[in-house]
Structure formats: C-alpha cells, structure tokens
C-alpha positions in Angstrom: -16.5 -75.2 23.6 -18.5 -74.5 20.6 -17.0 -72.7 17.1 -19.1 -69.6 18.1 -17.1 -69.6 21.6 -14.2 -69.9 19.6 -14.6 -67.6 17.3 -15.9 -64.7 19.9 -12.9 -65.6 21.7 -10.4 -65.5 18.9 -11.9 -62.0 17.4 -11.2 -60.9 21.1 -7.5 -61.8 21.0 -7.3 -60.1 17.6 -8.8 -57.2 18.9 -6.8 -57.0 22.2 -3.4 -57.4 20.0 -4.3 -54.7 17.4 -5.1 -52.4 19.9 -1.9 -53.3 22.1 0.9 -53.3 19.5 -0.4 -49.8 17.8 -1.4 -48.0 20.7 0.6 -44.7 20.7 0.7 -41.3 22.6 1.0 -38.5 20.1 1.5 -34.9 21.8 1.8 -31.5 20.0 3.4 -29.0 21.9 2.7 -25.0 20.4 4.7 -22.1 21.5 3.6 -18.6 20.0 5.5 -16.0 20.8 3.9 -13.1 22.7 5.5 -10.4 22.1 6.1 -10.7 17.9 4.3 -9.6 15.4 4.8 -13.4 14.0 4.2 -16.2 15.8 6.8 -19.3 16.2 5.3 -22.5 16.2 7.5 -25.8 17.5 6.2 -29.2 17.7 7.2 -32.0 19.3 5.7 -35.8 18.7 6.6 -38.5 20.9 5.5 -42.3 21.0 5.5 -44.1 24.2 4.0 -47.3 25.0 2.0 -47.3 28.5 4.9 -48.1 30.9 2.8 -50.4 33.4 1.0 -52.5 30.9 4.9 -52.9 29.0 6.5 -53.9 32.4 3.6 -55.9 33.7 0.9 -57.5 30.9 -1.0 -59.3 34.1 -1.6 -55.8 35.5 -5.0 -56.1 34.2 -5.9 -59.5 35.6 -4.6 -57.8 39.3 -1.4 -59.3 39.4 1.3 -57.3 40.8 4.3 -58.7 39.4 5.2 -60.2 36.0 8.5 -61.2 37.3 6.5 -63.6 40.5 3.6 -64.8 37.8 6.4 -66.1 35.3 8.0 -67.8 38.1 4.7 -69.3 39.8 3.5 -70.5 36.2 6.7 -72.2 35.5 7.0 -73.7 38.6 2.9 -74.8 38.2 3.3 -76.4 35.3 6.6 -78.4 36.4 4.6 -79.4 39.7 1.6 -81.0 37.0 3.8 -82.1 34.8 5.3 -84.2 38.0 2.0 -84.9 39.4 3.3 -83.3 42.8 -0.4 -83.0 44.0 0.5 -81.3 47.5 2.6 -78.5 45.5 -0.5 -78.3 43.1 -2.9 -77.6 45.8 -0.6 -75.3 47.7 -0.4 -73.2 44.2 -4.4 -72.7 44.1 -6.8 -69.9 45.7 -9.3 -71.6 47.5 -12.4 -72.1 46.8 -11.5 -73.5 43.4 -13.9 -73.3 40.8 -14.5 -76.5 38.6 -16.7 -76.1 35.8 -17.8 -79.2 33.9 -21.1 -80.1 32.4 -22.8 -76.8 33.1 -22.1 -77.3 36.9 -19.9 -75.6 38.8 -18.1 -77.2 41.9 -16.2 -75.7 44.7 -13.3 -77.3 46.2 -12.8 -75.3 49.5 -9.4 -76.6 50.5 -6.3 -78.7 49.8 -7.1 -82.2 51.3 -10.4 -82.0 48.8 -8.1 -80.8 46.3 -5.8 -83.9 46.8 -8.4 -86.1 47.0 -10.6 -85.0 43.5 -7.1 -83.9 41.7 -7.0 -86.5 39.4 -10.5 -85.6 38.2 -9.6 -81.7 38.4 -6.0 -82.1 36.5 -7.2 -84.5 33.7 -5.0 -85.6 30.8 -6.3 -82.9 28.5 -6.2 -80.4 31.0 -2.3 -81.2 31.5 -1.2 -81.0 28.1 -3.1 -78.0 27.7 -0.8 -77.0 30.5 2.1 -78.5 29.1 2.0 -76.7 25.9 1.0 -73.4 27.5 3.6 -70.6 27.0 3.5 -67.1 28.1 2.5 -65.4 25.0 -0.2 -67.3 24.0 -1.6 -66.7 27.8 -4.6 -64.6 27.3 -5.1 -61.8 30.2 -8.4 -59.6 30.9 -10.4 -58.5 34.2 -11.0 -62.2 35.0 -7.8 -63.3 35.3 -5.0 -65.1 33.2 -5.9 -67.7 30.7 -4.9 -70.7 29.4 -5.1 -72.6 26.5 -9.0 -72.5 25.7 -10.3 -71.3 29.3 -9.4 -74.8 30.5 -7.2 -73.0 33.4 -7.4 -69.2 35.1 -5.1 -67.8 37.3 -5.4 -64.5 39.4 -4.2 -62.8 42.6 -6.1 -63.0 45.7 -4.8 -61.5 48.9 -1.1 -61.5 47.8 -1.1 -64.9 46.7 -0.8 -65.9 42.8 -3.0 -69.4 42.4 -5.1 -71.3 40.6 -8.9 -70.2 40.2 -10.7 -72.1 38.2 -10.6 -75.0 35.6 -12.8 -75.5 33.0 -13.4 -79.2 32.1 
C-alpha cells in the first residue's frame, strides 16, 4: 500500500471518529401559551447518541449482531493463530476474494481453500490478525477491516465470514 493509500485511509478514520464521538441530537421544544397575553416559552435539550450504531458499530458493514461478530472474530483469529485450516475455511463466505499483485482470485470453496491456505493466510497476514483488536477494526459499507485492508469480513446470507484478503 502506498503513503497516499495510507494517508486517504487514515484522514478517513479521523474523519469517521470525529464525526462518531460528537454527533449529538439537540431538540428545542416551544410552548406558547394561547390564551395569554404573554407567551411562556420552555425548552428542553437532550443529547442522545444513535441507539443502533452504540449497540451495534458493524451495523453499517450489514452485520446483525455485535455480540455474534465479537465472538466469530475471536474465535477466527484463535483458529489462525492454531493453523486449524478446516475451521478457517468453514469461517469464510465463498467465493473468497484474494487480491495480490493487481489480480484478483476466487476461491469458490473449502477444499480449494484448504489446499491454497497457506498462500492465502501468510505470515504477515497472521500477525496482522494476531495483533488485530476490536477498536482499531475499521467498519464502512464494504465490510469490517483489518489491520491495513489485509482482511474483510461481512455478512452474507446469515453467515458472518471471511470476504476477502488483500496480499
């Protein structure tokens, strides 16, 4: 990834954690009174945080549950980090996407995944994975990120997975 990548990317996260931590509802309610000759103003300001976004950040990405995306990530990076390659490729929404080299290949099922995963799930790629930890995950449209764009996660059909890796 080049320092202009990196940059665009970092001014994003910036950006999306600005907006995120100051975002506020302000409402002004005004009663007059009718039937005076004076009117009687009251106003009320709340702040409130949007409750979906508080109780699920991945809601953006189309994951349904922050609670089942914690506990598929941790168990991911524990099935990696014990190079259980069946439990790897039962964790990933097929076709895979593998980007290297301006190419992109699809893996359209486990026993290919098996059989390419030590090319897929390199070294660099696992201690990216390793290190990874929930608030430095990046989430937009596209899915959940890790580290650099090495990994993305989303939710097809009900399932949380695996959806591309950037070599």
């Amino acid at each position: 990834m080049n320092k202009t990548s990196k940059l665009m990317i970092s001014i994003t996260l910036a950006g999306v954690a600005f907006t995120t931590s100051s975002w506020a509802v302000v409402t002004h309610t005004n009663a007059a009174a009718a039937t005076t000759s004076t009117a009687q103003q009251s106003t009320t300001t709340t702040t409130t945080t949007p409750a979906k976004q508080a109780d699920n950040p991945y809601e953006v990405a189309g994951i349904s549950s922050a609670k089942d995306f914690r506990q598929f990530f941790f168990k991911f990076q524990q099935a990696v980090q014990h190079n259980k390659k069946a439990t790897v490729a039962s964790m990933v929404n097929y076709p895979l996407h593998v980007n290297s080299n301006g190419k992109t290949h699809t893996i359209k099922n486990k026993a290919t995944f098996i059989a390419k995963y030590d090319s897929i799930m390199t070294p660099e790629i696992k201690r990216t994975l390793a290190y990874a930890i929930e608030e430095d995950l990046f989430v937009n449209w596209q899915g959940v990120m890790v580290g650099s764009g090495e990994l993305w996660f989303n939710q097809s059909n009900d399932k949380i997975g695996l959806d591309a890796v950037n070599l």
